[in-house]
C-alpha atoms as one frame of an Amber mdcrd trajectory, in Angstrom:
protein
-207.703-148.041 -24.411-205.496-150.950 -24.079-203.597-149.356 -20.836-207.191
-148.688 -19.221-208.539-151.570 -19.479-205.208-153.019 -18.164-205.299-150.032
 -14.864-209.263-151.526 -14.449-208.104-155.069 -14.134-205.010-154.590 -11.527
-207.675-152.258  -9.593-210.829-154.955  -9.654-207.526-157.368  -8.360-206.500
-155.258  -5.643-209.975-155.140  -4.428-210.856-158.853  -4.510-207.537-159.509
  -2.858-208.603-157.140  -0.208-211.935-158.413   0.394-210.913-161.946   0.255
-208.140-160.812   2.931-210.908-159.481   4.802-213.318-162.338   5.015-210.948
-164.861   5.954-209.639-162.631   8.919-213.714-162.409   9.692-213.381-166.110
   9.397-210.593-166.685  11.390-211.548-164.296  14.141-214.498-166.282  14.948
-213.542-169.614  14.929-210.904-168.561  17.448-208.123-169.878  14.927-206.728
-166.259  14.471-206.345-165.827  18.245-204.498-169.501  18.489-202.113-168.105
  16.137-201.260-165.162  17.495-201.001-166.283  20.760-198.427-169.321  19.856
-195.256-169.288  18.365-194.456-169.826  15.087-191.481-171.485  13.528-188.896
-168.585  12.868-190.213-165.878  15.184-186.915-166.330  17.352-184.309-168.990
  15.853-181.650-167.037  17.552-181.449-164.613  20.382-178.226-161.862  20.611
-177.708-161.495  24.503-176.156-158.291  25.107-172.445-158.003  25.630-171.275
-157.969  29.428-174.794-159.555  30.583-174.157-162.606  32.758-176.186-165.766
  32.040-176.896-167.676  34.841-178.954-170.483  33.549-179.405-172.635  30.179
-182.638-174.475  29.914-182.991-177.119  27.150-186.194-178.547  26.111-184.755
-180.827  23.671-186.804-182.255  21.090-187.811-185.990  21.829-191.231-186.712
  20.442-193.652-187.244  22.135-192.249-187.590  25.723-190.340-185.087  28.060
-186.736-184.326  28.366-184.905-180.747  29.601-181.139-180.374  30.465-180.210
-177.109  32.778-176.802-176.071  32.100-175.807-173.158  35.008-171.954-172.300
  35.888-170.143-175.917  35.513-172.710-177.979  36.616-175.537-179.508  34.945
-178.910-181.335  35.526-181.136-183.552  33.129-184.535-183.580  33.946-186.192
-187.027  32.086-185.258-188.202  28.484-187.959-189.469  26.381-188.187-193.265
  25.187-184.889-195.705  24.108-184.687-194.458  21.052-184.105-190.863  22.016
-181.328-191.833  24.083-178.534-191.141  21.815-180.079-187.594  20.943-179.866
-186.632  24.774-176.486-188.038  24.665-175.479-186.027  21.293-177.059-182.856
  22.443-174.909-183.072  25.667-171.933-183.474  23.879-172.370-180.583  21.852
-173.021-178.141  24.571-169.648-179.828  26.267-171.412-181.534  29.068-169.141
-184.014  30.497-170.969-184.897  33.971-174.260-184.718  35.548-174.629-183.258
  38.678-178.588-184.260  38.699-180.181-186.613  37.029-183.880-186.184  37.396
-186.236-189.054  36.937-189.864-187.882  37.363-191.990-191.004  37.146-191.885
-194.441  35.535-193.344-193.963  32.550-190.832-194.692  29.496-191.703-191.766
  27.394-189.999-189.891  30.490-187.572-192.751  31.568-187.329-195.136  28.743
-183.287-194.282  27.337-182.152-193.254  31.279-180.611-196.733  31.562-178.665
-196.185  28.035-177.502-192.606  29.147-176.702-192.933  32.640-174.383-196.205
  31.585-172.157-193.450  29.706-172.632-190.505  31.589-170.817-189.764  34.756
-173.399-188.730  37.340-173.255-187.623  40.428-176.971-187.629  42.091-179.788
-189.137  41.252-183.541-187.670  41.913-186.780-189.647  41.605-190.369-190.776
  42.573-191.325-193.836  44.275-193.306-195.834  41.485-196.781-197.178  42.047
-197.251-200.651  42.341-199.601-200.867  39.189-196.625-198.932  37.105-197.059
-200.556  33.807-193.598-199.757  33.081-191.995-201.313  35.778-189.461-203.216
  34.098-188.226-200.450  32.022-188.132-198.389  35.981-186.366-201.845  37.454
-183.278-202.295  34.473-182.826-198.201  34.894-182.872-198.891  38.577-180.250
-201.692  38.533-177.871-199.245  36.231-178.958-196.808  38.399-177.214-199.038
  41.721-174.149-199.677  39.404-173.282-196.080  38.682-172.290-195.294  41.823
-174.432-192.036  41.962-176.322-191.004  45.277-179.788-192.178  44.671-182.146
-189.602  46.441-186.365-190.398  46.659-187.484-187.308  46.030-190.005-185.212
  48.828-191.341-182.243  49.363-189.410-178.951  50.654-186.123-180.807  49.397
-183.505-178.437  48.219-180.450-178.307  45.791-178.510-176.350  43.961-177.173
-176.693  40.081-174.763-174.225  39.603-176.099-170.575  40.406-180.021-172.351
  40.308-181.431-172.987  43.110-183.657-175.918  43.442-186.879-177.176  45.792
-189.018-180.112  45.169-192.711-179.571  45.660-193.820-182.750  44.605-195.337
-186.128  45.121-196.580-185.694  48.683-197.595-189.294  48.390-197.099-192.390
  46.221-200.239-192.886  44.086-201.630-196.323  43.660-203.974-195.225  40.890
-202.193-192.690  38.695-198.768-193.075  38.182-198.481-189.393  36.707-199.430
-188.641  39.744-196.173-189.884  41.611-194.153-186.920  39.211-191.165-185.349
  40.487-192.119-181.539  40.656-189.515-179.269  40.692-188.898-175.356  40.783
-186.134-173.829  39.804-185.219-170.141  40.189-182.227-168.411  38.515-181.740
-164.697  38.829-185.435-163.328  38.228-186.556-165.924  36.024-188.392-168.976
  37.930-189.273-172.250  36.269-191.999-174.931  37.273-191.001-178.256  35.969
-194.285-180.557  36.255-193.773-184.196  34.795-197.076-185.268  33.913-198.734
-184.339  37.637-202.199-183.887  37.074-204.772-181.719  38.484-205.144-183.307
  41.893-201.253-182.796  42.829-201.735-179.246  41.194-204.731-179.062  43.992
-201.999-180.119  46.582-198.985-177.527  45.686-201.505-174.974  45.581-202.901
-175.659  49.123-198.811-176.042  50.018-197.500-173.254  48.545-199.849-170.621
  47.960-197.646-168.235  46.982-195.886-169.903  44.562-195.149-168.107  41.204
-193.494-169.114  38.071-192.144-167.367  35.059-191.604-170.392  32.501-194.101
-173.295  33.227-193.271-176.738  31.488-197.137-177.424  30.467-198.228-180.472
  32.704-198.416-184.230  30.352-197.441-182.763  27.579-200.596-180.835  27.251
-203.432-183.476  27.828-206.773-181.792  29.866-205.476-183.964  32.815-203.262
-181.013  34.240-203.009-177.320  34.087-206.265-175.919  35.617-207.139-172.501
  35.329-206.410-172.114  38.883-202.983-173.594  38.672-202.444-170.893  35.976
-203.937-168.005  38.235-201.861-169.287  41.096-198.439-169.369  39.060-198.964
-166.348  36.511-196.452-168.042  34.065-195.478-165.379  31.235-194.147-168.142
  29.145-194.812-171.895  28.759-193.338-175.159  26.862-195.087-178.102  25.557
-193.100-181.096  25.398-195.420-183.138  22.591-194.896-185.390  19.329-196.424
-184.122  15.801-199.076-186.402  15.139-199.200-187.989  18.170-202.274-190.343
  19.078-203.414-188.581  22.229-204.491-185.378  20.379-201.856-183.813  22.765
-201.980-180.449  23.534-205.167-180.726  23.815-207.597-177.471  22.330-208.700
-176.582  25.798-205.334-176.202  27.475-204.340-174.039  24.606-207.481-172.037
  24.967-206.730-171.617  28.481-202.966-170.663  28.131-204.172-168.207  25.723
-207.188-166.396  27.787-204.130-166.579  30.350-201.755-164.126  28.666-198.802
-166.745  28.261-197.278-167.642  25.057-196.132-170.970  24.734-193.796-173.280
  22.605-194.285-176.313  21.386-191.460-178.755  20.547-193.321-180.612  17.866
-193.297-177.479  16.171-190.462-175.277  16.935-188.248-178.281  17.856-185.543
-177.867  20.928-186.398-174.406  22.726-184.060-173.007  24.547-184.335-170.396
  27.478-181.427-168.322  28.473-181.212-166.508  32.344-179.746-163.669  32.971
-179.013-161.713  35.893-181.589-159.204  34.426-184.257-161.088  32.332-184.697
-164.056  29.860-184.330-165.127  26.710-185.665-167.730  23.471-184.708-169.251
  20.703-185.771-172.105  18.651-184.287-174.999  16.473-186.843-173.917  13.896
């Protein structure tokens, strides 16, 4: 009798585990929760990548960690390009992370607007780091981080480096990436996000949009420029907010992938519920760095691939 009552109990168990199983999922499913987690990526899906033997990588792209700002290094042949930095204090992690990977030089150095959560540690790295070009935006007059933007500028003059203003149609290459700015068309009085660098970036089959903090009214502008313009990897416009990434933008660019540059915690309830939403109903699965830390994308002739720092 004993072992009955014992097979009874494990059996009434299974079932309540089952039907508790089943009305979260009911739960979850309707809230939309279930749908947000399957869509993003969670810590440990793809820590580390195995590129096949003999495949040629043509591009690195590091979106390193830096809080709640911006900062991506592209690492192609020799050559390398740093695309923004995060604030001060973040300055030495660029700097380590650069180190690690062995770069020695900067063949860009991409500035995309004066705000210091993009620009605030460029004056600490670029008085170390040997550079060779220089790529920004014209700031707006009302920039209310213009004398962060002037003491970078003033290194900036010092280094030597060619200092180009960014506009659109500009080309470049870094390494075997080939480069074209789309963005600003104009300097913005009103919105300094506005006055973003926009770049894309195209290695092999695998296309990037990098997007500052541009919001939707310079998305309204590339679209009208460049209607054809496509994108495999999109960096997520201001780190998420509802001020960028339309739906159109997303139907223009058909990104398969996207990264969100964005601090835990952070005060601006960045990445905002909608943009998620709408990267979801889009088909793209996206990273965030406050999650999965640093995510890295690797180019190959044939494809890409992703890993994580966690």
């Amino acid at each position: 009798m004993a072992k009955r009552k014992k097979s009874a109990t494990k059996t009434i168990v299974a079932i309540a585990v089952v039907l508790l199983f089943l009305i979260v999922s009911t739960v979850l499913d309707k809230t939309g929760v279930w749908d947000n987690l399957s869509q993003q990526v969670a810590p440990g899906d793809v820590q580390s990548v195995s590129i096949p033997e003999g495949v040629e990588t043509l591009l690195t792209a590091h979106f390193i960690d830096v809080g709640q700002g911006d900062c991506t290094l592209f690492l192609s042949g020799d050559e390398a390009m740093l695309i923004d930095c995060g604030e001060k204090e973040n300055a030495q992690t660029v700097l380590d992370t650069m180190t690690e990977l062995g770069v020695e030089k900067l063949d860009y150095l991409v500035v995309t607007h004066a705000h210091t959560d993009h620009m605030g540690g460029m004056a600490d790295i670029l008085a170390v780091m040997p550079t060779e070009h220089i790529l920004l935006s014209e700031p707006s007059d009302q920039s209310g981080s213009a004398s962060v933007y002037e003491a970078f500028l003033d290194v900036a003059d010092a280094s030597g480096a060619e200092i180009i203003l960014a506009k659109p149609d500009m080309t470049f290459s870094v390494g075997y990436a080939s480069c074209k700015v789309l963005a600003p068309f104009e300097v913005s009085q009103s919105e300094e996000n506005n006055n973003s660098v926009v770049l894309h970036i195209t290695a092999g089959p695998t296309s990037f949009l990098m997007t500052g903090d541009a919001e939707k009214a310079v998305e309204k502008q590339i679209a009208s420029h460049y209607p054809d313009l496509r994108a495999t990897i999109l960096k997520v416009g201001h780190h998420g907010s509802k001020t960028s990434t339309s739906r159109d933008f997303l139907t223009l660019l058909q990104p398969e992938t996207a990264v969100i540059s964005v601090g835990a915690g952070n005060s601006y309830g960045h990445p905002a519920d909608d943009i998620l939403t709408r990267l979801e109903d889009s088909g793209v699965k996206y990273y965030r760095t406050d999650i999965s830390g640093t995510v890295t994308v690797t180019c190959t002739t044939e494809t890409y691939y992703i890993s994580t720092q966690r």
